[in-house]
PDB file with SEQRES, HELIX, SHEET and CRYST1 records, atoms N, CA, C and O in Angstrom:
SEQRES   1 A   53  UNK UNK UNK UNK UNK UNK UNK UNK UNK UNK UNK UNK UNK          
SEQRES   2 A   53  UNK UNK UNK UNK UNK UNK UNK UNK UNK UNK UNK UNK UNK          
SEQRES   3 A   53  UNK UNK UNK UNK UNK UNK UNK UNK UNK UNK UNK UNK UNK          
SEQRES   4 A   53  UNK UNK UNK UNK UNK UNK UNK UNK UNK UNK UNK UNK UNK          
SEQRES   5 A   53  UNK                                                          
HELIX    1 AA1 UNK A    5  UNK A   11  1                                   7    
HELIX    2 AA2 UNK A   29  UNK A   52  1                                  24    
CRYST1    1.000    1.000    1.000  90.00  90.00  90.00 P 1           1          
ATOM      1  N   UNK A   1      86.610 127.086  80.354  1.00  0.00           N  
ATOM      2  CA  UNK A   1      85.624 126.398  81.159  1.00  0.00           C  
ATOM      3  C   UNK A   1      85.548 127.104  82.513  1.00  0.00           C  
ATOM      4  O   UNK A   1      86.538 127.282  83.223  1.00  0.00           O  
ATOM      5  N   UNK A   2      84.651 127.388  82.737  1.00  0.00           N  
ATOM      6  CA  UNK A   2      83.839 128.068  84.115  1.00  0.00           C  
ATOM      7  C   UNK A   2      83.894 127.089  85.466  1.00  0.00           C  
ATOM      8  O   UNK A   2      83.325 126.000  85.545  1.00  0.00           O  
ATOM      9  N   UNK A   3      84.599 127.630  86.377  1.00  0.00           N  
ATOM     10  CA  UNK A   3      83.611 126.768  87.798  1.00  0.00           C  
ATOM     11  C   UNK A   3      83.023 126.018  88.108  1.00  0.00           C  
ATOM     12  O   UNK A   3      83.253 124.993  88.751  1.00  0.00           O  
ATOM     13  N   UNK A   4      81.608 126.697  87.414  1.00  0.00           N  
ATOM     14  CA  UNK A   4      80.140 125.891  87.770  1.00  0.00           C  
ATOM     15  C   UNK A   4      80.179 125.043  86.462  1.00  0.00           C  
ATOM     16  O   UNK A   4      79.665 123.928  86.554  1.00  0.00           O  
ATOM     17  N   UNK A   5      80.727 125.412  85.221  1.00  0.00           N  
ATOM     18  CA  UNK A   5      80.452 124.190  84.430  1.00  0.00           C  
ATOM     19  C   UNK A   5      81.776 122.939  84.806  1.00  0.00           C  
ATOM     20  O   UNK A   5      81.816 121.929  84.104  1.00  0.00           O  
ATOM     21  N   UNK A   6      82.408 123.055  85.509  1.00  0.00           N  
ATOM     22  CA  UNK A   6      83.382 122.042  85.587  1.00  0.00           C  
ATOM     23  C   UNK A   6      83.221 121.180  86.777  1.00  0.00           C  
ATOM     24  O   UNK A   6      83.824 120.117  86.924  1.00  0.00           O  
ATOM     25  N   UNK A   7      82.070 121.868  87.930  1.00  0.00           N  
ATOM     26  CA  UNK A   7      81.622 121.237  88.711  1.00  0.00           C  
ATOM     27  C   UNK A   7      80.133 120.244  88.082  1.00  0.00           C  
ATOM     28  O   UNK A   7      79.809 119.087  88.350  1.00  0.00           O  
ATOM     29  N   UNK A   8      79.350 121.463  87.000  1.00  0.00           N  
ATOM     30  CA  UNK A   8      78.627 120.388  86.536  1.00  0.00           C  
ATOM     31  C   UNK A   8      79.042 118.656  85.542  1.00  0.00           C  
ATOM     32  O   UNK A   8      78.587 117.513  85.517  1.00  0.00           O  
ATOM     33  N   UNK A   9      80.012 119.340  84.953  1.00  0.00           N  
ATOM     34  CA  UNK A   9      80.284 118.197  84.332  1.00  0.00           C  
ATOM     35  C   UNK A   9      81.230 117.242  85.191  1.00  0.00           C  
ATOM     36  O   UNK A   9      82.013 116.498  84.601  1.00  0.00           O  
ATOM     37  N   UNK A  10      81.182 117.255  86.172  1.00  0.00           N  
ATOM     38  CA  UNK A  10      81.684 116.103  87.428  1.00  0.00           C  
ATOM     39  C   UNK A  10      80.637 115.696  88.194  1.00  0.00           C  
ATOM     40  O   UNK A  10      80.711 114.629  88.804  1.00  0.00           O  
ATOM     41  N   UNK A  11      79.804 116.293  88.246  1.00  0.00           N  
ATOM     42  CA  UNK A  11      78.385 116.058  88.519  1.00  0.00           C  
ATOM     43  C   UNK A  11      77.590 115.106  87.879  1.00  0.00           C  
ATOM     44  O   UNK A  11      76.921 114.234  88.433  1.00  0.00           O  
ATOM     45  N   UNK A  12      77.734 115.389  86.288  1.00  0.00           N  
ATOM     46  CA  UNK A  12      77.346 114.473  85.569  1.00  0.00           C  
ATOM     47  C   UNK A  12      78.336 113.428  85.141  1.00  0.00           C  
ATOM     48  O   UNK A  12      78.044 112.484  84.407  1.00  0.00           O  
ATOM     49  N   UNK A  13      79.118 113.577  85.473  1.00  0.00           N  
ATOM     50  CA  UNK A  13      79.954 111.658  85.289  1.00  0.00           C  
ATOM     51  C   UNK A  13      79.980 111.378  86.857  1.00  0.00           C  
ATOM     52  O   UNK A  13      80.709 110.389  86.922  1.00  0.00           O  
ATOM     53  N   UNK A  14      79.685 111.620  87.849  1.00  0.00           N  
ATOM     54  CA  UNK A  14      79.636 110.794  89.092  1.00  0.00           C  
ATOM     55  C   UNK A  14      78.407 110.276  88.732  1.00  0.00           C  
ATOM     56  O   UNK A  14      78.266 109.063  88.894  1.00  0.00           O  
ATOM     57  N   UNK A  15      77.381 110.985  88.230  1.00  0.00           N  
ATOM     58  CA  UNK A  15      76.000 110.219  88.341  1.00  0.00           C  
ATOM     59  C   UNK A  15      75.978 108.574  87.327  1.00  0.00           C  
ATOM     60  O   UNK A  15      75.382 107.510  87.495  1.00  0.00           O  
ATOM     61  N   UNK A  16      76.996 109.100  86.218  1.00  0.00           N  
ATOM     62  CA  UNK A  16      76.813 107.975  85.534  1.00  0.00           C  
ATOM     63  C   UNK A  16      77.666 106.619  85.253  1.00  0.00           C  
ATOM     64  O   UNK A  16      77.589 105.620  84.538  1.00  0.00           O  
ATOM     65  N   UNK A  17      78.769 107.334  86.518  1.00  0.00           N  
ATOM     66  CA  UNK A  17      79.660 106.357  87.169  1.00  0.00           C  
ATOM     67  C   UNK A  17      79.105 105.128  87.896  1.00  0.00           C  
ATOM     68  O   UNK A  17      78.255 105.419  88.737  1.00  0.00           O  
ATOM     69  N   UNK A  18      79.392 103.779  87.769  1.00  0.00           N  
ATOM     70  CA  UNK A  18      78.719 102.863  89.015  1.00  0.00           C  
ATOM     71  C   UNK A  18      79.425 103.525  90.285  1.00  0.00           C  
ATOM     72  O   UNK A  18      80.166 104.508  90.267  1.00  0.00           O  
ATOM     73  N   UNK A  19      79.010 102.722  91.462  1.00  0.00           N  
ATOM     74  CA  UNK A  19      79.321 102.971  92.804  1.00  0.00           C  
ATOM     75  C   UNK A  19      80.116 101.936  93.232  1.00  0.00           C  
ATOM     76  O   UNK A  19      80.172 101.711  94.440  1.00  0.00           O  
ATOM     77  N   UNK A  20      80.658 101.355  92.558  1.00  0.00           N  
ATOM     78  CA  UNK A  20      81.903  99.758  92.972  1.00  0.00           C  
ATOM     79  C   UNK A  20      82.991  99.490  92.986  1.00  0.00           C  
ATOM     80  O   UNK A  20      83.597 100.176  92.163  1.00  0.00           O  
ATOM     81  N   UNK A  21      83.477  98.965  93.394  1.00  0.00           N  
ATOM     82  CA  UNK A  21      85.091  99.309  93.693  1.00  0.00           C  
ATOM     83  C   UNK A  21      85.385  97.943  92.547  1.00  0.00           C  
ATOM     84  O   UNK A  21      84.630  97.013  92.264  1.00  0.00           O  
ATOM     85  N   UNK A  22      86.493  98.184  92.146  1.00  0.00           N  
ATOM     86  CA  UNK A  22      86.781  97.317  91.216  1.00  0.00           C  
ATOM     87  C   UNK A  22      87.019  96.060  91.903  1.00  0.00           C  
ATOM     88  O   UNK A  22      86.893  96.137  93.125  1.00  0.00           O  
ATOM     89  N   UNK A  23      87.303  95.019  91.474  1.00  0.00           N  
ATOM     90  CA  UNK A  23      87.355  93.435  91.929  1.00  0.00           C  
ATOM     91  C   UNK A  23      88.452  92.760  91.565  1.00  0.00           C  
ATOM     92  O   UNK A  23      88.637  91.973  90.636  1.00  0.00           O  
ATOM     93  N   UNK A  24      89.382  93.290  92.678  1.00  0.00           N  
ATOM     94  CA  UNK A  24      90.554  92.715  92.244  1.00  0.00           C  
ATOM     95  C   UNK A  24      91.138  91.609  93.319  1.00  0.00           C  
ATOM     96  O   UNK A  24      90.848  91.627  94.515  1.00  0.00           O  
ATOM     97  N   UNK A  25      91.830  90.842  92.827  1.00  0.00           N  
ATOM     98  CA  UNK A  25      92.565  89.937  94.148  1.00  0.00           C  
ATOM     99  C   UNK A  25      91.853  88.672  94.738  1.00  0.00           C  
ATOM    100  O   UNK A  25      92.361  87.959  95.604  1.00  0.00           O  
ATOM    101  N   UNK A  26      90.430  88.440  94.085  1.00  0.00           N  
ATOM    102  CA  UNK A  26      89.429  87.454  94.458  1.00  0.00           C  
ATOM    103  C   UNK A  26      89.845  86.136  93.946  1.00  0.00           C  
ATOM    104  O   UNK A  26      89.366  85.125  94.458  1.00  0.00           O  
ATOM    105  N   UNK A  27      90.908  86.036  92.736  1.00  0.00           N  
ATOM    106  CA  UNK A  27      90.693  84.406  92.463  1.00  0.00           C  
ATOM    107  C   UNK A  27      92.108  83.929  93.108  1.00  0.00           C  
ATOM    108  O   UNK A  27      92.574  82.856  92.723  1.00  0.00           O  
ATOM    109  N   UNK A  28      92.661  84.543  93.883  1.00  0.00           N  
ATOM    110  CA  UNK A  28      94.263  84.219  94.625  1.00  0.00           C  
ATOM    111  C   UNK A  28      93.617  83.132  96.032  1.00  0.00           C  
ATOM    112  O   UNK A  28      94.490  82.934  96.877  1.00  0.00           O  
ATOM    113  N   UNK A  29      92.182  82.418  96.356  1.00  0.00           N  
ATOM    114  CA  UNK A  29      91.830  82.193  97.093  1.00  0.00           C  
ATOM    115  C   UNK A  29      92.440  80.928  97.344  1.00  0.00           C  
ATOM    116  O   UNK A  29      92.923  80.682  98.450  1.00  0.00           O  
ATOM    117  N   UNK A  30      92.462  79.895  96.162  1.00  0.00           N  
ATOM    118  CA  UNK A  30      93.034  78.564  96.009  1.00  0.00           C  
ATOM    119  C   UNK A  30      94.551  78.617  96.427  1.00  0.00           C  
ATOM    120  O   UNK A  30      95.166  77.828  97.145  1.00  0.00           O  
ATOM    121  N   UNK A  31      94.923  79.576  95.891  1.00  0.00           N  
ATOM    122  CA  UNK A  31      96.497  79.310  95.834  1.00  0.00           C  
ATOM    123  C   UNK A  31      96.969  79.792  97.839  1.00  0.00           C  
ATOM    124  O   UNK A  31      97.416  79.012  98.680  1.00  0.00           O  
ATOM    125  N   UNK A  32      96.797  80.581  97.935  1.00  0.00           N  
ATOM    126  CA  UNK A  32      96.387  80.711 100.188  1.00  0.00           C  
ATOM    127  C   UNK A  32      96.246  79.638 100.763  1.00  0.00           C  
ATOM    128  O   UNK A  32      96.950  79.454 101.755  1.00  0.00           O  
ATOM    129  N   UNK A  33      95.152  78.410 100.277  1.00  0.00           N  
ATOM    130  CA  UNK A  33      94.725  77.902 100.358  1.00  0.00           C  
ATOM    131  C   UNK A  33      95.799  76.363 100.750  1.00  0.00           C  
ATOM    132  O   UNK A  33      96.061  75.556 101.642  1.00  0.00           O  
ATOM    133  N   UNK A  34      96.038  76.650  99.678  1.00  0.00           N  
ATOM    134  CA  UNK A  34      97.489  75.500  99.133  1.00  0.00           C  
ATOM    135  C   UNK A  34      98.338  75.853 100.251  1.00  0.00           C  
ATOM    136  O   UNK A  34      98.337  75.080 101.209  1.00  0.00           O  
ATOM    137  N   UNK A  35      99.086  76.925 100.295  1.00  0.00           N  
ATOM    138  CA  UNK A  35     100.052  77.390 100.318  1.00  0.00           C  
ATOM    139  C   UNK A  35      99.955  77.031 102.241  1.00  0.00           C  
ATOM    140  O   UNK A  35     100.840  76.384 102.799  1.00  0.00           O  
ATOM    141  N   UNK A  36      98.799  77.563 102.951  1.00  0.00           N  
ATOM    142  CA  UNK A  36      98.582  77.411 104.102  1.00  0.00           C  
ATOM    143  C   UNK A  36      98.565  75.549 104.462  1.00  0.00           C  
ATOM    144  O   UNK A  36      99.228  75.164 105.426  1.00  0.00           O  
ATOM    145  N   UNK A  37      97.915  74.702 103.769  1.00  0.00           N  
ATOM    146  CA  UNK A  37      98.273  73.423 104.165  1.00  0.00           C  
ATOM    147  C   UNK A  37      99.203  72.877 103.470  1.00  0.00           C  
ATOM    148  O   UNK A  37      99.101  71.653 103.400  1.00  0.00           O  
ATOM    149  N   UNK A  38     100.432  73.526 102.708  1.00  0.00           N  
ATOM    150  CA  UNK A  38     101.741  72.802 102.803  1.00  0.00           C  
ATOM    151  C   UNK A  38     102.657  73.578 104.189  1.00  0.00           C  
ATOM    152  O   UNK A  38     103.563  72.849 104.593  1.00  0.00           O  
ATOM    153  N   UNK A  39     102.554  74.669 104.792  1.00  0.00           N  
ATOM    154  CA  UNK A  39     102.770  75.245 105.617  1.00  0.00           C  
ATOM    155  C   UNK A  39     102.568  74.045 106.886  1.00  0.00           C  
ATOM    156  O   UNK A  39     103.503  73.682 107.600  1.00  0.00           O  
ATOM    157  N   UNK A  40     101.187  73.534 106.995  1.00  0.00           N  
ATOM    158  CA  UNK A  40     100.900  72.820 108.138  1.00  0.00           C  
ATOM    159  C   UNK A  40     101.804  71.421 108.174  1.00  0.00           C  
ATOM    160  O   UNK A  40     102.389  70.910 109.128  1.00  0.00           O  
ATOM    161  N   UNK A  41     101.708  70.999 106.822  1.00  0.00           N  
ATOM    162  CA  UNK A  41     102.084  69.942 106.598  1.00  0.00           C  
ATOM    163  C   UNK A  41     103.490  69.644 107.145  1.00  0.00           C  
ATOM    164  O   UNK A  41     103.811  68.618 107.746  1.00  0.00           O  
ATOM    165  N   UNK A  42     104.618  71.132 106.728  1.00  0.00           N  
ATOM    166  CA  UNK A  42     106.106  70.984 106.685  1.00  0.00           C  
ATOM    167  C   UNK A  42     106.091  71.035 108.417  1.00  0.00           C  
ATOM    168  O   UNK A  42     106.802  70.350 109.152  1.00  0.00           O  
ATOM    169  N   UNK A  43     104.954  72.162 108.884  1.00  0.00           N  
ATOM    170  CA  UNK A  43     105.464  71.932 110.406  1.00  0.00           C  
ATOM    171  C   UNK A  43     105.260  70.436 111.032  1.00  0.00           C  
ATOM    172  O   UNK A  43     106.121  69.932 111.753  1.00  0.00           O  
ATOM    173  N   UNK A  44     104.057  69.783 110.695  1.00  0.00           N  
ATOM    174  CA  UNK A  44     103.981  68.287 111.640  1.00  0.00           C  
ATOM    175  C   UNK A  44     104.940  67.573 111.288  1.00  0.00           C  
ATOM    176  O   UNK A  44     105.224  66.703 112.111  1.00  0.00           O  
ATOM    177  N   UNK A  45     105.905  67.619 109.857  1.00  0.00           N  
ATOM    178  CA  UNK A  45     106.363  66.834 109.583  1.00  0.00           C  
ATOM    179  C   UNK A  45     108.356  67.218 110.716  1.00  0.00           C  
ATOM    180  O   UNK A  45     109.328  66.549 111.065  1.00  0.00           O  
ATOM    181  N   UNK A  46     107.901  68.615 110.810  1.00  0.00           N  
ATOM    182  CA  UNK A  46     109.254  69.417 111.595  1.00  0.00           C  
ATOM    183  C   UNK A  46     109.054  68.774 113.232  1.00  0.00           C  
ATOM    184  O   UNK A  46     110.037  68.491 113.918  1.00  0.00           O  
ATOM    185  N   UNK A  47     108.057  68.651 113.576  1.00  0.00           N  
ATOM    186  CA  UNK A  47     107.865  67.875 114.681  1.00  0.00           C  
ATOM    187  C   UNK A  47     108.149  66.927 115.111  1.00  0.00           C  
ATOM    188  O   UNK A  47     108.781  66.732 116.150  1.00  0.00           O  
ATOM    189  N   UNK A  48     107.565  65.895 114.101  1.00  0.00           N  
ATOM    190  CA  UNK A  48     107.797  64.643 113.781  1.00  0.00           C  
ATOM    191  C   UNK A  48     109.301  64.024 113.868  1.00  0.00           C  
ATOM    192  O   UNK A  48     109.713  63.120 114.595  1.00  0.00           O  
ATOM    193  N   UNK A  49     110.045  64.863 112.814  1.00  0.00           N  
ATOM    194  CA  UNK A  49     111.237  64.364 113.179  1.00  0.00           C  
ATOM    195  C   UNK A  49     111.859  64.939 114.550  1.00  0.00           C  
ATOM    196  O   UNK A  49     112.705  64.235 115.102  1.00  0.00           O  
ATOM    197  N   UNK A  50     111.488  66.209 115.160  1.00  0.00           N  
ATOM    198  CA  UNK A  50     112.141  66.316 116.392  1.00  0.00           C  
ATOM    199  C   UNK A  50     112.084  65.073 117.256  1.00  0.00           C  
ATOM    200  O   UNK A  50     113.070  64.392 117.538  1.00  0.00           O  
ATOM    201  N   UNK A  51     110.669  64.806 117.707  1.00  0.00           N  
ATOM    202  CA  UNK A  51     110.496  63.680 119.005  1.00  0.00           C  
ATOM    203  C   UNK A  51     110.771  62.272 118.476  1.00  0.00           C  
ATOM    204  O   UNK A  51     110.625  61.260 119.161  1.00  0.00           O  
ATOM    205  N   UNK A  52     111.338  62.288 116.714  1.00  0.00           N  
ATOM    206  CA  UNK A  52     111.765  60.588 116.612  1.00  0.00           C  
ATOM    207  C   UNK A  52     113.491  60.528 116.919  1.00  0.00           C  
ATOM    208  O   UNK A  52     114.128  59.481 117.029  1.00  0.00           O  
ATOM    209  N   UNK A  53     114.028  61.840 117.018  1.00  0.00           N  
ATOM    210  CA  UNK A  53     115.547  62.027 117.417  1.00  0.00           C  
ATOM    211  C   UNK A  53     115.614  62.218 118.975  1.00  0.00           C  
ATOM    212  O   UNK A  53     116.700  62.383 119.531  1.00  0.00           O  
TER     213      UNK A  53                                                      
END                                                                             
């Protein structure tokens, strides 16, 4: 294989490549979600007991 044919045939699979990045990591949204208001939760509750002692 030649150069120019190894540049053409990269030529022709970029063209017939999409342009998108794959889609990864999008359904972890719920679980952040969770995870951030048991976070809030443990601190008011860390509070809470400070100023009742």
């Amino acid at each position: 294989m030649t150069r120019e044919q190894y540049r053409a045939s990269q030529n022709n699979k970029s063209n017939t490549d999409t342009k998108t990045l794959p889609q990864t990591g999008n359904n972890n949204e719920l679980g952040l979600v969770g995870l951030g208001l048991l976070t809030l939760a443990g601190m008011f509750g860390l509070v809470a007991k400070r100023r009742s002692n």
